[in-house]
C-alpha positions, -999 to 999 in steps of 0.1 A, spaced: 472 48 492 434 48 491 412 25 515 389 21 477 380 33 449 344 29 435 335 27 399 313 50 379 282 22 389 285 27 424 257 44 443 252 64 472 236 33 495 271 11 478 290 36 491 275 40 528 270 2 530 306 -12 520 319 -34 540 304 -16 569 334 10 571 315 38 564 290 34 591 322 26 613 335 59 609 303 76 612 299 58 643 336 69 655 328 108 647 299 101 671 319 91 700 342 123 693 365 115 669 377 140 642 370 127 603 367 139 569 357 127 537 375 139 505 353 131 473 376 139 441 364 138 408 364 162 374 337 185 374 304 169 366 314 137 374 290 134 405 304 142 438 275 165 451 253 139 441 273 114 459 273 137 491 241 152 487 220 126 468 185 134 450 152 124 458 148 104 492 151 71 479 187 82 466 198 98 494 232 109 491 264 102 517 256 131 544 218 128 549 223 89 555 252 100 579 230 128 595 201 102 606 226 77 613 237 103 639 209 117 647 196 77 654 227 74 676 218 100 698 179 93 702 187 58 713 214 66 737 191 91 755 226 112 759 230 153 759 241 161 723 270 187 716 276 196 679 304 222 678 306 217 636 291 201 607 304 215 574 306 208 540 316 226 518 333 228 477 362 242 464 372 246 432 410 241 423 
């Protein structure tokens, strides 16, 4: 069961800025919960772009989530741990 599926029209800022839920979880990892984010598609069907995005103006999934972060931690004037961030692609 998937939470949604977006179409082939869907961008980057869609994606980030549905319904809220992925800022949620973004928000979650920063208080020290574990997530991940599986992006499944045929090859050349977009997922780096999704993840990594372009230019600045199309910014893809994880530089939105690193300054969301990143803006997290500025304005809560806290210590900052990172133990991980990875991403990664495999090929199956």
């Amino acid at each position: 069961e998937f939470d949604h599926v977006f179409g082939t029209d869907a961008t980057s800022a869609n994606i980030f800025h549905h319904h809220g839920e992925f800022e949620r979880w973004v928000r979650a990892v920063a208080q020290g919960h574990h997530g991940a984010l599986l992006v499944l598609g045929e090859t050349g069907s977009g997922k780096t772009h999704t993840m990594q995005g372009g230019v600045a103006a199309m910014d893809g999934l994880l530089p939105r989530s690193v300054r969301l972060l990143l803006g997290l931690w500025l304005s809560s004037k806290k210590f900052l741990t990172v133990g991980m961030i990875r991403s990664g692609c495999k090929q199956v």
